[in-house]
Residue, then its C-alpha position, 0 to 999 in steps of 0.5 A: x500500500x505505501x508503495x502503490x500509490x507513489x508508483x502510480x504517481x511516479x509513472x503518471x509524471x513519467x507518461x506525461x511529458x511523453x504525451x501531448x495533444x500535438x499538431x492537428x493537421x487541417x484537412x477533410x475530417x470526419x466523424x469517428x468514434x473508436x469504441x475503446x476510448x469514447x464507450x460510457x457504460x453506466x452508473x458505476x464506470x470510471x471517469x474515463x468512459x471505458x470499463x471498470x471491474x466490479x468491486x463491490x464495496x468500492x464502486x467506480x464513479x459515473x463522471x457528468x463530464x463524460x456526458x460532453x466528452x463522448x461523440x455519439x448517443x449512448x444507451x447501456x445496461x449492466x447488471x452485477x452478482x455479487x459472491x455467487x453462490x453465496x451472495x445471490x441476494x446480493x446484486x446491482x442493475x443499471x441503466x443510462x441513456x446520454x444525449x449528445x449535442x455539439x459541445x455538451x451532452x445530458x444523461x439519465x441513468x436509474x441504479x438498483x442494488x438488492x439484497x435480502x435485508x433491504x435494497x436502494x435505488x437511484x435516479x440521476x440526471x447528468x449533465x456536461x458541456x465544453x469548458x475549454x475552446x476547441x483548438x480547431x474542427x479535429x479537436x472539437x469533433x475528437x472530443x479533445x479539450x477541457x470538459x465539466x459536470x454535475x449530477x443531480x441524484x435522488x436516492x431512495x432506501x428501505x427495508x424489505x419488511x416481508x423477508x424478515x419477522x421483528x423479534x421485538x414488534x416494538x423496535x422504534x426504527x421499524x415503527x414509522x416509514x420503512x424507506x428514507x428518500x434524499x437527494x445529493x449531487x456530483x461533480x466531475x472533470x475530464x481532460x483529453x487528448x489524441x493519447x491521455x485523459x485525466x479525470x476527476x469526479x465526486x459523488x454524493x458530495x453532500x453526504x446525505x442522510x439515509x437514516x429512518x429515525x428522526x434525530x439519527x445520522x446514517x449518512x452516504x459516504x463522500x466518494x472521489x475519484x482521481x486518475x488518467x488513461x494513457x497510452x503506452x508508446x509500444x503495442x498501444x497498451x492502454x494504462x489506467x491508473x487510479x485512486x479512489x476515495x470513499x469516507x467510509x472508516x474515516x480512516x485514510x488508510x482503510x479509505x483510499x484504494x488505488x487501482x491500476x488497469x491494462x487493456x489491449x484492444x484487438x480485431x481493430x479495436x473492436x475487442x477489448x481486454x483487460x486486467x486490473x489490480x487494486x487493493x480489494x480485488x483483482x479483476x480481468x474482462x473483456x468487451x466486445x463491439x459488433x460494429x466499429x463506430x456504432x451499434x451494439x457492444x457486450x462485456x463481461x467481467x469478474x472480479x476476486x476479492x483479495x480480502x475476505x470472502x474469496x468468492x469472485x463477483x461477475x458483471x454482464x454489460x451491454x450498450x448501444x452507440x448511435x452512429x456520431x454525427x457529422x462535424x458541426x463546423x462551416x466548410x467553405x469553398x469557392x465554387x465559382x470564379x469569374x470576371x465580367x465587364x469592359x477588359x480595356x485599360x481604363x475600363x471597369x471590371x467587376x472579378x466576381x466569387x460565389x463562396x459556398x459554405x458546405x459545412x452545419x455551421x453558419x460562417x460569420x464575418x468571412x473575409x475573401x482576398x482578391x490577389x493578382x500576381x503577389x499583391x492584394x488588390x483587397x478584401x470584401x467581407x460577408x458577414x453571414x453565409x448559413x449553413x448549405x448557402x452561398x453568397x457572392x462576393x465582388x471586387x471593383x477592378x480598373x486595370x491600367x496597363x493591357x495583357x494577360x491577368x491571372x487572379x487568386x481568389x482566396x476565401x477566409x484570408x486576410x492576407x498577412x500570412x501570404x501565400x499561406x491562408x490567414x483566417x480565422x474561421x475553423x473549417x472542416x477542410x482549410x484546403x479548399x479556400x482558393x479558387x483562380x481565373x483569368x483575363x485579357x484586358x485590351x489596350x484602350x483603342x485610338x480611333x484615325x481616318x485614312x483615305x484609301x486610295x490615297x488620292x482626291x476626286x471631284x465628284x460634284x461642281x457648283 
């Protein structure tokens, strides 16, 4: 014990500055979700969004920050037995649907642990959104970035009265209501990038009151949860460690329980196996996802306690993913370029672009530069194009001199950075902003009268 916890803070300190969210190359992006790193699976999966191994007296935290953190619409169901064979009373269900929106996500999820004495239930609402700015398209639709939330939950225990006669009819704390509701709440963090994740979550923040008899204090434990995801820079290993605290004992030493996880995925990541060791259980499983971006997944997992009753606890989950949505960021593009007027030196010319914008998202305030040879001749601003519109933009042009004239019309630049592109619209490609065309512009004529033949005739007399 007073090893584990500086050797995972240890190696967390060596991972770290081995990762970094890196350059995103711009280019044409698309929705992925790889099921190994963005699955939530219900009330009682860690912060990180991927499996956990059931310990039953130390359950693993849901983390409302995951509701934005994933890309895609989730439903799942799991169900727990606890000490089979001798604990067959003993058992948890859940369930969780997440809604996904653009930069947020809300989730309901509904919990029931039984036994033969007595059972509790729990209804959640769970609620997270973006709270760092994403760096650009590939980010935002990655899910990489800063993500908050809370969790409003309603818990609800009582005694099943049938499986158990009063030796004394009388007992005071049987003698009103046989189940007590209350309410707490949670809160959480996650961090992503394209290979770590940290997370910090805490359930049951208020440590309400569960106690039946009035004056008495029977209060749920404070949980926190604390650790990271990373990825291993060999044979894509995954490593999850983490450390969770419950005020069980008030003891630190009985309350803290660090955990360390490894998981490999295979059949292009479509299975996903793991192992895990902490100090009240060690545990493996597997996870199986019959489609690579949506559709149904189906794990199993079983865990043996290292202390006490040497009797493993199994847990059979199953969720749905909806396909993720596209990209929700403008795409613009410049479908037409022409040139129309008078093309004589002296002459108006008008050098016309119809911008397109291809993308969810309306696009604001796009600049577009007109360029002939290496100089700007100027910039014209629309200020709205919606999504799956196009505007024209126009350029007044006088030329001055005659020839050939090439033009460069580039869409979502001011121009500072040339020739590369300078805008600050984020697109879902940035690589297709620059369209050409050309002229020929005439020298301004200079009219003469010439006598052919060159001679003079009479051809009347007066």
């Amino acid at each position: 014990m007073k090893l584990l916890i500086p050797t995972i803070l240890l190696l967390s300190l060596f991972i770290l500055p081995l990762q970094g969210q890196g350059n995103l190359p711009l280019g044409i992006i698309k929705a992925h979700a790889d099921p190994t790193q963005n699955t939530i699976i219900l009330d009682g999966y860690p912060a990180s969004g991927v499996g956990s191994f059931a310990v039953p007296h130390r359950p693993v935290i849901l983390n409302p920050a995951a509701m934005a953190a994933v890309p895609q619409t989730q439903i799942a169901f799991d169900h727990q037995q606890f000490f089979l064979g001798i604990g067959d009373p003993l058992y948890s269900s859940s369930f969780i649907y997440v809604q996904h929106f653009i930069n947020s996500g809300i989730g309901i999820s509904l919990g029931h642990f039984g036994s033969e004495m007595s059972a509790s239930q729990s209804a959640a609402l769970h609620y997270g959104r973006r709270l760092s700015k994403a760096k650009d398209p590939r980010a935002e639709t990655e899910r990489l970035g800063l993500f908050g939330g809370v969790t409003l939950r309603a818990r609800r225990r009582g005694f099943l009265e049938n499986n158990f006669r009063l030796a004394d009819p009388g007992d005071p704390l049987f003698a009103g209501e046989l189940s007590k509701y209350a309410f707490s709440g949670g809160a959480g963090l996650i961090y992503q990038t394209k290979t770590y994740r940290l997370f910090l979550a805490g359930d049951d923040l208020n440590m309400p009151n569960m106690a039946l008899e009035d004056g008495a204090t029977d209060k749920l434990p404070l949980q926190l949860q604390i650790g990271g995801e990373f990825s291993l820079p060999w044979e894509d290993i995954r490593l999850t460690p983490m450390i969770t605290y419950h005020t069980d004992y008030a003891d630190p030493a009985l309350d803290i329980d660090p955990t360390i996880t490894v998981r490999k995925a295979f059949l292009e990541n479509q299975l996903d196996l793991g192992l895990s060791a902490g100090r009240w259980a060690l545990g493996m499983g597997a996870y199986y996802y019959l489609g690579k971006d949506s559709g149904p997944g189906f794990g199993y997992e079983v865990s043996m306690p290292t202390t006490g009753i040497s009797i493993p606890t199994h847990r059979l989950s199953a969720t749905y993913r909806f396909a993720p949505p596209p990209p929700s960021y403008p795409d613009l593009i410049i479908s037409n370029t022409y040139a129309e007027g008078a093309p004589v030196v002296g002459g108006e010319m008008e050098i016309n672009a119809i911008i397109t914008n291809e993308g969810i998202r309306k696009a604001t305030d796009v600049e577009v530069n007109f360029v002939i040879g290496d100089r700007s001749l100027g910039i014209v601003k629309i200020e709205n194009i919606p999504s799956k519109s196009s505007a024209l933009a126009k350029f007044l042009w006088v030329p001055d001199s005659s020839g050939q004239f090439d033009f460069e019309v580039r869409v979502d630049d001011n121009g500072n950075k040339y020739p590369e592109l300078n805008g600050s619209i984020l697109e879902l490609d940035e690589l297709n902003n620059i369209s050409t065309c050309s002229t020929y512009v005439f020298a301004a004529p200079n009219p003469s009268i010439e006598a052919d033949p060159p001679g003079l005739m009479v051809t009347q007399l007066i």
